[in-house]
C-alpha positions as CSV (number, residue, x, y, z in Angstrom):
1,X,-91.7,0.1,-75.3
2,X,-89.1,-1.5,-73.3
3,X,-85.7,-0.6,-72.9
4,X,-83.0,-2.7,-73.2
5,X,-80.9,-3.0,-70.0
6,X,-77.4,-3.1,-70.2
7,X,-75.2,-5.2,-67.8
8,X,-73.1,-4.9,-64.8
9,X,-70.3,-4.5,-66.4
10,X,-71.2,-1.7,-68.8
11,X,-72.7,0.3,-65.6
12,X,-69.8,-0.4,-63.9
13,X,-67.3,1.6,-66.6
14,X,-69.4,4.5,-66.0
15,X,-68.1,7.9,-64.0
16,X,-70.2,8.1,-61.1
17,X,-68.8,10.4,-58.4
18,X,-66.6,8.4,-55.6
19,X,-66.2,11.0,-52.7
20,X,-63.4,9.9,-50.0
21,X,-63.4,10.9,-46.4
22,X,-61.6,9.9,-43.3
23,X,-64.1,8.6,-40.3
24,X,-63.0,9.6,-36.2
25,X,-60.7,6.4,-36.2
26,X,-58.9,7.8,-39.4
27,X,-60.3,4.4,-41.1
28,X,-61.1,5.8,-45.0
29,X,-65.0,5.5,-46.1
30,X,-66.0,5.9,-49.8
31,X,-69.6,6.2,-51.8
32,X,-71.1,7.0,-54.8
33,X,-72.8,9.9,-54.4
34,X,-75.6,8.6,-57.0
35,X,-76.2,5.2,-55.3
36,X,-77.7,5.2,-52.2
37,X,-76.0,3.4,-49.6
38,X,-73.2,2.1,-51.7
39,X,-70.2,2.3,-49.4
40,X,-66.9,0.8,-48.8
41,X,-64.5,1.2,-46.1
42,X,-61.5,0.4,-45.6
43,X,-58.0,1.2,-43.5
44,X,-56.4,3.5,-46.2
45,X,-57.7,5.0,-49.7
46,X,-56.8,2.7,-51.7
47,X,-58.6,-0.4,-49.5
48,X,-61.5,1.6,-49.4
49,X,-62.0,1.8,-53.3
50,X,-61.4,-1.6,-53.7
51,X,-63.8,-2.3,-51.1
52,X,-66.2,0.0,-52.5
53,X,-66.1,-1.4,-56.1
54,X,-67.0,-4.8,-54.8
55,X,-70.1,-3.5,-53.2
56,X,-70.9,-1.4,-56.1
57,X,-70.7,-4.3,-58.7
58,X,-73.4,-6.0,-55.9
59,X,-75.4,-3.0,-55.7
60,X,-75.8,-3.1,-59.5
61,X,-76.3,-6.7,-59.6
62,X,-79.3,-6.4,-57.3
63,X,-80.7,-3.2,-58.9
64,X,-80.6,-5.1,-62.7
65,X,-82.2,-8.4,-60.8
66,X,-84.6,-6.6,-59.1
67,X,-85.7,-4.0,-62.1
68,X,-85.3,-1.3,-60.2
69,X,-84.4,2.2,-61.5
70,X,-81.1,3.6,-60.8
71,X,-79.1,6.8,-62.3
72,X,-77.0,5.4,-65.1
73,X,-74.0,8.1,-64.5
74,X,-73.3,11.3,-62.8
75,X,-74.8,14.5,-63.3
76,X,-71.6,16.6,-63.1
77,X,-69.1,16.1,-60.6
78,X,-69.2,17.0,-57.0
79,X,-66.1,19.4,-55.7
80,X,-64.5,19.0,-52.3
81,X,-64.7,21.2,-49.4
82,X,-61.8,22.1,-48.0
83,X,-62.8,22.1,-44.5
84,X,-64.5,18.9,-44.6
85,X,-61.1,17.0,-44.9
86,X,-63.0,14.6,-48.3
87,X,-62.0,14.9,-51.7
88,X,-64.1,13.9,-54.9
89,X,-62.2,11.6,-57.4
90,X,-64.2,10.4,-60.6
91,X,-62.8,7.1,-61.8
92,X,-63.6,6.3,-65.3
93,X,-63.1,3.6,-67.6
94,X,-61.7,1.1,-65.5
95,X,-59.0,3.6,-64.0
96,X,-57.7,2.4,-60.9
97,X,-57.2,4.0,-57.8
98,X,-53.4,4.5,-57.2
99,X,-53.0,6.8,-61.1
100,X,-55.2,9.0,-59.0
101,X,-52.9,12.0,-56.6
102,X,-54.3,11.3,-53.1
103,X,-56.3,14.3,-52.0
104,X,-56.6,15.9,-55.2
105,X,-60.5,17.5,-56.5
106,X,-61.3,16.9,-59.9
């Protein structure tokens, strides 16, 4: 039985875990922990998201193509590590990055 896949834009409403960190030049990098190489950089947060969405709907895009597998939403969110100077934000829904306190955990 096959199942019916949904599109991009359905998988892209979905709360997968962004995680945030500052890089040695103090540039901002972002990924989704559940998709493998999707990253985004960018020269503060909010540039980094934006840039991380973009490659995210392209990740997707490739993965639905392509038929390959891929998780269709987070497990439970990740929780930041102090030391490690990242935060975890999950964005849901279409909520856009600046509603979100910079440096908060969820």
């Amino acid at each position: 039985m096959n199942r019916p896949v949904k599109d991009v834009a359905y998988y892209m409403t979905l709360p997968y875990t962004t995680v945030l960190r500052r890089d040695g030049d103090k540039d901002v990098i972002a990924h989704i922990e559940e998709l493998p190489g999707c990253v985004g950089h960018g020269s503060d947060e909010a540039e980094a998201i934006e840039n991380l969405r973009k490659m995210q709907r392209l990740w997707l895009e490739d993965c639905i193509e392509n038929g390959q597998l891929f998780p269709a939403r987070a497990a439970t969110p990740s929780r930041a590590q102090p030391e490690t100077g990242s935060w975890s934000v999950c964005l849901e829904g279409g909520q856009s990055w600046p509603g979100v306190p910079s440096g908060d955990a969820f």
